[in-house]
N, C-alpha and C positions, 0 to 999 in steps of 0.2 A: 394605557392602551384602550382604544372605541371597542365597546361591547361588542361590534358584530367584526372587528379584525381577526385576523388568523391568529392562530397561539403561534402555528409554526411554519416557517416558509422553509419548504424545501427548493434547493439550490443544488442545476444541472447542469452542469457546460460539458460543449460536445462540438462536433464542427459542422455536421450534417445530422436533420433526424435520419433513422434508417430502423432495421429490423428490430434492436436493442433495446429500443426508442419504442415502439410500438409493441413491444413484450411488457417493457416496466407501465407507462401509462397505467393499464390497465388494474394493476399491483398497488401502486398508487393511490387512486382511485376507491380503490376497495380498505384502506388501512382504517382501523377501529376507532382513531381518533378521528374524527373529523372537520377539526377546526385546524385549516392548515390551508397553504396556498402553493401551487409549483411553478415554479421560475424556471422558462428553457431557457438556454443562452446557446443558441448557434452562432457559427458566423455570418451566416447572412441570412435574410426574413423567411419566414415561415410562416403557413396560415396554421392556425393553431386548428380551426373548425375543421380541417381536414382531418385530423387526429382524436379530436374529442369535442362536445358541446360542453365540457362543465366549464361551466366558469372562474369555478379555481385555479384554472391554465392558464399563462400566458407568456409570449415567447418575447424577449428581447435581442435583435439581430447585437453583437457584439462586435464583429469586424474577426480577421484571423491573430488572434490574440492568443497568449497561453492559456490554460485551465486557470490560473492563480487568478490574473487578472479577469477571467470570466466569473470567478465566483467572488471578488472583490465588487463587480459590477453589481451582481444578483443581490449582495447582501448589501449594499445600497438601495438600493429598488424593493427591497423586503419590507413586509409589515409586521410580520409576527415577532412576539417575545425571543422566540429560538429560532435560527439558523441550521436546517438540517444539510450535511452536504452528502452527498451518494453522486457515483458515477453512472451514467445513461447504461452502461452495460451492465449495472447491477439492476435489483429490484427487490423490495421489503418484503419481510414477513412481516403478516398483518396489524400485528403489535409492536411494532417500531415505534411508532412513536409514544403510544400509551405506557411502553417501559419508560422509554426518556421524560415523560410528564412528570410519573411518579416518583423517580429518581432525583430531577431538580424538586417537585415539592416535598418531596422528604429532608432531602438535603439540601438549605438556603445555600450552603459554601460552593456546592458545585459551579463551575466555570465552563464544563462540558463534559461529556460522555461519547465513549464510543464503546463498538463492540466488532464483532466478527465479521470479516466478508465471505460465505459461506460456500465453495463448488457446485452450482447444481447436478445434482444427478441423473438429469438427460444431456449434460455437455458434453461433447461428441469426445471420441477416445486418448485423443493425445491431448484436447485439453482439460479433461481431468488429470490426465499426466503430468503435465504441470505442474499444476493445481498442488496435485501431490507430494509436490516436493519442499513444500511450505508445510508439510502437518507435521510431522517430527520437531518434537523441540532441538533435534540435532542439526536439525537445518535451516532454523531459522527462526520465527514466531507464530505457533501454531497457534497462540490463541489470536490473534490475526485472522486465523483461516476455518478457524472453527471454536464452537464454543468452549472453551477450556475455564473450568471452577478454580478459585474463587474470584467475585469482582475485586478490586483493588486499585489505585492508584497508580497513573502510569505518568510519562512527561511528553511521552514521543506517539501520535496516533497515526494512522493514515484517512485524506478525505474520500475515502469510499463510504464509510461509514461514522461519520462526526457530528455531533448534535454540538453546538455553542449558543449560552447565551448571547443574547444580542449586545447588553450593553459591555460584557466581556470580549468580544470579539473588535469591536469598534475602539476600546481601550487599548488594544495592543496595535490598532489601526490597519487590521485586517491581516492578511500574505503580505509575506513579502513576494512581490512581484517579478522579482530578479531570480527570484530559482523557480525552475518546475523542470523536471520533478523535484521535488525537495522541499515546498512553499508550504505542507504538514509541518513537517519537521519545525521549520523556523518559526512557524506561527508557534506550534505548542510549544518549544523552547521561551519563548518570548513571553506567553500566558503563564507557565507554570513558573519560571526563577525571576523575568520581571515584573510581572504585576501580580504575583503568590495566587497565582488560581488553580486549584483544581480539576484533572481530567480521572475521569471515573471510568475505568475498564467495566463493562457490564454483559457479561457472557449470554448475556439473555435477551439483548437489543443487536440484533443480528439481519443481515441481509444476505442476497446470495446474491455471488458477482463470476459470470464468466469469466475462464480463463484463456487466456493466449492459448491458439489452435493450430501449436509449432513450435518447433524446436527453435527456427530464427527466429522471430518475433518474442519468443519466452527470454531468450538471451539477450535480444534486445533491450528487453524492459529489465531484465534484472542488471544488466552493464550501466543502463543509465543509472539504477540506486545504488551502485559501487562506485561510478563517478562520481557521484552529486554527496554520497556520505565520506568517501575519502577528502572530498574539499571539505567537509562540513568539519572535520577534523581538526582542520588548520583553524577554520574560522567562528565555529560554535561545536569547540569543545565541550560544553558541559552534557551532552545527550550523545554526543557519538565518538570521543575518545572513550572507550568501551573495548573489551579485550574480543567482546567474542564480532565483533566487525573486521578485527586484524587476522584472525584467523585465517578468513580464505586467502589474504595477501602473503601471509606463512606460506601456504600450500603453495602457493605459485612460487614464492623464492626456493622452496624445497626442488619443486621439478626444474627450473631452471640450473639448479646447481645438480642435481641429478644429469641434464643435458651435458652442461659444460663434461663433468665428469667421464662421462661414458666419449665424448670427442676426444677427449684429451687422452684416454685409455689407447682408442683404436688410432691414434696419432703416436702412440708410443713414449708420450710426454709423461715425465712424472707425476703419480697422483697419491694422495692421500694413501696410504696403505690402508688404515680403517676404510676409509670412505665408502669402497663396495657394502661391506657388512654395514655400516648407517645406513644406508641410502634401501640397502633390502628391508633392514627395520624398520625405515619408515613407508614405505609401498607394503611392507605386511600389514602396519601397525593402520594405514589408512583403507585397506579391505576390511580388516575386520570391523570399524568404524562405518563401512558403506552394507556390511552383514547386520550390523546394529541397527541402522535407518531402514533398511527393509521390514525387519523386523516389527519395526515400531509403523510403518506404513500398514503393513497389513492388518492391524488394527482398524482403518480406517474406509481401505479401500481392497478390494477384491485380489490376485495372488497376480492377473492380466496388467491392471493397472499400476501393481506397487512396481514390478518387476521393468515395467516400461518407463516406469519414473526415474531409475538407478540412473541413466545414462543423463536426462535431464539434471538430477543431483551432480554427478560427479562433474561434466561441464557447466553446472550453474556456481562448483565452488571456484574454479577454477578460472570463469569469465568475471566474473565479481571480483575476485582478488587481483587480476590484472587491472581491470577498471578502476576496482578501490586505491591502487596503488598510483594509477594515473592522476586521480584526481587526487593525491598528495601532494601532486607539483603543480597542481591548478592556483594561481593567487585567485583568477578570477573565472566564474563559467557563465556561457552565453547562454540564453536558456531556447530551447528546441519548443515547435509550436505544435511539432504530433506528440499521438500516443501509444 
């Protein structure tokens, strides 16, 4: 690499700049490493001078393409050693990258690191609500959504937060371009079982990323990772035939046969003699379970917020597990170009 190159290119795709955009810049800007370069990728040109004078910036118009293919584009056009990817509606703590320097020169085996996408704490009230519903390890992966100890080794990351070496990333030939959402996924399945590399959870290489500002939009984005992981089932078993992904698809055949049951009662048709007493078992056995995630919320966030999450929780188990279950009969998905 030329002595005056970037060590690290960070790499943004987005469709339009906008307010998200002109929050991170800034963030940017200010991170402790300074030997780094940022790569916009909207869909169509931009003047960069509008937004900033460094010269570290520069925006590449990409056309309306997925996120995958936008950051396949950027990390061609990259010059740095690493590859940082983050989304435009996130933005770093200031040692972001300085964790990730010393992490890869500590460790030559590393392949990449990631770490937490963190809620900010002026993000308006229903999208910390959200937000919220990802800190509980009962609901998902909170060290995803906040720093959870110790670092460790993972296979599956998401690109809000993803450092890759360069020549490890270009080895496994980038995304796969055919899935988004889900083009993390396949990437780091691909880097970790086919070409034996290394991804490093690092609780301490962290950024904060707003969350969906809505009930439809949060179920939105979480339907799409219940599609795109029940296909992934079928097709790249080794990271997501996982029990605790079938779970919410459990709950849903659970209420379903709850439905049928209680029709078939007030129909007069014969039913299960147990089945009442299961069927209350398991709506007990699933409150005290939704008493437990509160619980463990309010750790995290205020009694307003945790409380607001519950209903978020309970329809994000319940829209994921239908979705997940749809995308079991998916052979093939077409990949969607919003977010």
């Amino acid at each position: 690499m030329l002595p005056d190159a970037p060590l690290f290119s960070i790499i943004i795709p987005f469709k339009a700049p906008g307010p998200y955009l002109a929050e991170s810049l800034p963030h940017l800007l200010a991170l402790l490493e300074p030997r780094f370069e940022v790569i916009l990728l909207p869909d169509a040109p931009m003047d960069v001078s509008a937004w900033t004078d460094d010269p570290r910036v520069r925006a590449v118009a990409t056309g309306a393409v997925s996120p995958a293919l936008k950051r396949d584009r950027g990390a061609e056009l990259s010059l740095g050693e690493y590859l940082a990817f983050i989304d435009d509606d996130a933005y770093p703590d200031p040692a972001w990258l300085t964790v990730a320097r010393i992490a890869f020169e500590d460790q030559p085996q590393l392949a990449a690191v990631g770490g937490p996408a963190v809620t900010p704490a002026d993000d308006p009230f229903w999208a910390r609500a959200s937000g919220a519903v990802f800190l509980s390890r009962l609901t998902g992966f909170p060290e995803r959504y906040r720093p959870t100890p110790p670092s460790r080794d993972v296979d599956d990351w998401p690109t809000v937060n993803l450092i890759v070496r360069r020549d490890a990333f270009f080895a496994v030939g980038g995304f796969d371009t055919a899935c988004w959402p889900g083009e993390d996924t396949k990437f780091c399945l691909d880097l970790v079982y086919k070409k034996g590399g290394v991804i490093r959870y690092l609780p301490e290489l962290f950024v904060w990323h707003h969350r969906r500002p809505g009930l439809k939009k949060h179920l939105r984005q979480v339907g799409n990772y219940g599609l795109h992981r029940g296909h992934f089932v079928r097709v790249h078993p080794e990271t997501s035939r996982r029990v605790r992904y079938f779970l919410p698809a459990a709950w849903v055949v659970f209420l379903v046969a709850a439905v049928l049951h209680g029709l078939a009662a007030l129909a007069g048709l014969p039913v299960w003699g147990c089945g009442g007493a299961l069927l209350g078992l398991g709506f007990g056995a699933y409150a005290f379970f939704l008493v437990l995630i509160l619980c463990d919320l309010l750790r995290f966030e205020p009694l307003p917020v945790a409380l607001a999450a519950m209903p978020f929780v309970a329809l994000t188990h319940a829209w994921y597990g239908l979705r997940f279950l749809q995308g079991l009969t998916k052979k093939k998905l077409i990949s969607s170009l919003g977010r």
